[in-house]
N, C-alpha and C positions, 0 to 999 in steps of 0.2 A: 474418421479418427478412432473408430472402433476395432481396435488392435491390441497388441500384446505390448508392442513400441510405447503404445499411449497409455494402455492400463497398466503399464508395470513401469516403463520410462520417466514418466512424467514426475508423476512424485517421487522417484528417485533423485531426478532433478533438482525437485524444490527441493528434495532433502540432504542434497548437497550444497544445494544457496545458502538454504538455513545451518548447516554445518560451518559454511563460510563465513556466515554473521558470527556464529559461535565464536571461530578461531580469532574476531576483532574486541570480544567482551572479556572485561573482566569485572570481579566481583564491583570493583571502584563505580563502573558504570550506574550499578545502580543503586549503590549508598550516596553516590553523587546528587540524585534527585534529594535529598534530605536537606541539600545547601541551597534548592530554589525551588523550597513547594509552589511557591506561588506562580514560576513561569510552568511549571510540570501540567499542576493543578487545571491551568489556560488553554496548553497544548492538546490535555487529552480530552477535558470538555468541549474542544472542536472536533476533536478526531472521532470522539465517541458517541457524541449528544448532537451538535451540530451539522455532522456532515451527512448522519444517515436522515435526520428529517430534511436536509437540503437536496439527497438523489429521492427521495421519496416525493418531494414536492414536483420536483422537477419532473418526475416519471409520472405522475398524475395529470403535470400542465402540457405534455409530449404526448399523452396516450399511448404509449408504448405496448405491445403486445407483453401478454404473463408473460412466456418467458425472458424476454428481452428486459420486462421490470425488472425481476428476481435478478438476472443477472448485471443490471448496474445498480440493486441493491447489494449483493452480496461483493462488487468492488467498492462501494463505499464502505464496507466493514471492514474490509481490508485495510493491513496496519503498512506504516510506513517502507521502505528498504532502504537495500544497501545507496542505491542509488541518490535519495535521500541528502544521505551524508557527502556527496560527491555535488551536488547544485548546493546546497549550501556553503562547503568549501571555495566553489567559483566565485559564491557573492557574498562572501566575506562575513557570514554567520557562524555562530557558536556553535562549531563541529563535536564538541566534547558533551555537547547538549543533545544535537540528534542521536550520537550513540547512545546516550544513555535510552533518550525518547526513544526510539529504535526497538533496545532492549525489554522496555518494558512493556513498547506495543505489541512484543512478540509474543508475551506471554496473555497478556488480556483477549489478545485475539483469539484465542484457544477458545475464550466465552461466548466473545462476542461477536465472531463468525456466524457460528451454528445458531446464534438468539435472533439475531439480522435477518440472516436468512429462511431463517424458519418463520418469524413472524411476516417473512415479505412473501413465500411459497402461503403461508395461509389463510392471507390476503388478496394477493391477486390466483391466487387455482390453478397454477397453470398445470394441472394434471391432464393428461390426452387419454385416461381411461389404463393406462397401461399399470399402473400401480402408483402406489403412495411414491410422492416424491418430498422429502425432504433428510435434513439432519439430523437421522435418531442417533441413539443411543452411540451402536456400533459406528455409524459416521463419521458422529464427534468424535469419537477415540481415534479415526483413522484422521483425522485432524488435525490431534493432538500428537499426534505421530510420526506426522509428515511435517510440521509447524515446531514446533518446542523440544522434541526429543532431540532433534539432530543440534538446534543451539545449546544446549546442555549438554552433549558431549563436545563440541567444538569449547566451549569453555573448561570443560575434563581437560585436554590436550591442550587449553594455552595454558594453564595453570602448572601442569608436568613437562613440557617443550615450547618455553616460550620461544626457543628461537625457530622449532620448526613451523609454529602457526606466525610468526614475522615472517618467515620466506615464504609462505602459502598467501601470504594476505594479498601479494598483485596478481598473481596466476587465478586466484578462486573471483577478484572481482573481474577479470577480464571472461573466466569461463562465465560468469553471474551473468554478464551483459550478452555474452553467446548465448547461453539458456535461452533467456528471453529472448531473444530476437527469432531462433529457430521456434519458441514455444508461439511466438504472436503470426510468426508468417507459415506456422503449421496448423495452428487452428483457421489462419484468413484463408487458406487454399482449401481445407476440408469444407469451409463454407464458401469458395469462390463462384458460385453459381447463385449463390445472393447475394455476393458482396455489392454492388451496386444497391440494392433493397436497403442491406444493415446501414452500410455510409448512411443514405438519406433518412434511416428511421432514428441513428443513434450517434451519428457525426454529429451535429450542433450539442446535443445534450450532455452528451461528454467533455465536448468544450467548454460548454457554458458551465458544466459543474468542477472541471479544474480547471477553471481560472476561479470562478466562488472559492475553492476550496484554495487555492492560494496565497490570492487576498484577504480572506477572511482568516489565515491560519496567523496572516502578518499584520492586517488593521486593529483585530481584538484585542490582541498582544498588548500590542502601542498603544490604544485607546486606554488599556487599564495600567500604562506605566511602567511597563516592561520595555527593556533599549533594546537599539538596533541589531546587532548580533545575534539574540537571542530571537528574537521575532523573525529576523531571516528563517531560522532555527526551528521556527515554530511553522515558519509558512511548508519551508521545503518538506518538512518530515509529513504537516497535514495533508500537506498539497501533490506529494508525490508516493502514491501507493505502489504497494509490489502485488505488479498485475497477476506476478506466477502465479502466485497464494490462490487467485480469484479465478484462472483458467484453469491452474489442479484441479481444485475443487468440483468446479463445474462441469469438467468433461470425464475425471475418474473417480470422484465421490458420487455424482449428480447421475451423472452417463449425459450427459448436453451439452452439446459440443455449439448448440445455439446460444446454449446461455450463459457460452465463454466469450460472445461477438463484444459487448460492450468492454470486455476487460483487452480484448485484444485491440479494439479502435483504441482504447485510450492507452495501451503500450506502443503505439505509433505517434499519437500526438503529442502526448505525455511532455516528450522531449525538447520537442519546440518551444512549446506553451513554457513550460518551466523557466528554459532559455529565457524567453520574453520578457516573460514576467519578473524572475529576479534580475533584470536589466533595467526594466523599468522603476523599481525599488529602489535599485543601488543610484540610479540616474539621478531619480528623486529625493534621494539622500545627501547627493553631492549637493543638490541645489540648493538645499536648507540653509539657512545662516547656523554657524558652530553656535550650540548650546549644550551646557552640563546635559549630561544625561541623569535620568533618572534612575534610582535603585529599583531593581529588579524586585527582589525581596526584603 
């Protein structure tokens, strides 16, 4: 994966997604969190507090090799996607919520990538002698680069063409969904002579932490009084990372194309699991006896 394809394509790539996200925000997006600190508040203490000591635990009770922790630390840091909004739409949660949620984990991720990661590289070592590995200075900024600069112009150009970023908004999630799937089945073949190894080192683990991450995006919610729409809301946006962010990083920020295996397992299973799960949800929703719901905020 060491080419010119993947050092110069790749985050081109993400930097067209995140252009894409761009072209779906506007300012409303995230003056909107001001009408539900409290479900916002919820969402991103899972996203942010929650889910990195949940792969950190998990990566402790798996023994995971350095690199292969780092790298399902650094997609637990990773903030929601497009996608996201697309599984919540199907199960009947507050889509006007992920976008905003979306919006605003686009920009925090900018911190709390390089913080994730850096504290999980200085943790488990996984250095082979070849040089310092982590996200300095310069890193960050190519982070911030590839992550936030490109939704801030796509937000420039919905603000001046809202009709051209409305006719771009099917064509860029359908290339979004291409990206990814070339980006996950081009890191699995660059490592397909371990692939049997990574399945068995890092299949369950990834499993087991998106379905936690889930459930737990959608129980916490509900447990402190937040309705059903929104906690959908809350589970898909936790529960469904954008895996690009985590295999850029890794294979053109990092140069490890090992320590992109966990974010690429969990951009294959991602999709089911999701499925599943907000099936299971909405199942269990029907079942309920009708009752008021609770105010949000």
């Amino acid at each position: 994966m060491n080419s010119p394809f993947v050092s110069v394509g790749l985050p081109l790539a993400l930097a067209a997604i995140m252009f894409g996200l761009g072209l779906s925000l506007t300012a409303e997006d995230f003056t909107r969190i001001a009408r539900t600190p409290k479900t916002v508040a919820v969402a991103l203490a899972c996203q942010l507090l929650i889910l990195p000591a949940v792969a950190f635990g998990l990566v402790l009770l798996f023994d995971l090799t350095p690199i292969l922790a780092v790298g399902m630390m650094l997609l637990a840091a990773s903030p929601g996607g497009t996608t996201a909004n697309l599984f919540s739409h199907l199960f009947r949660g507050d889509v006007a919520l992920n976008v905003s949620l979306t919006a605003v984990n686009s920009i925090i991720a900018v911190v709390t990538v390089p913080l994730v990661t850096n504290f999980a590289i200085g943790y488990f070592d996984p250095s082979d002698g070849s040089g310092t590995l982590g996200l300095q200075f310069g890193k960050a900024v190519q982070v911030f680069a590839i992550v936030l600069i490109p939704v801030v112009l796509g937000m420039v150009v919905r603000k001046y063409a809202v009709g051209f970023a409305d006719r771009m908004d099917r064509p860029v999630r359908i290339g979004s969904a291409l990206v990814l799937t070339i980006v996950v089945a081009g890191t699995i073949a660059a490592e397909r002579a371990n692939l049997g190894d990574y399945f068995v080192q890092v299949g369950a683990i990834v499993v087991l932490f998106c379905v936690i991450s889930l459930t737990a995006g959608y129980f916490i919610p509900r447990w402190l009084g937040i309705d059903f729409r929104q906690a959908i809301a809350c589970s898909m946006e936790v529960g469904v990372h954008n895996s690009t962010i985590a295999i850029t990083i890794a294979i053109s920020v990092l140069d490890s194309t090992e320590m992109a295996v966990p974010a690429a397992v969990y951009g294959v299973l991602m999709f089911p699991l999701a499925a599943s799960v907000g099936w299971l949800l909405t199942r269990q929703r029907a079942a309920e006896p009708e009752v008021a719901e609770p105010i949000a905020d």
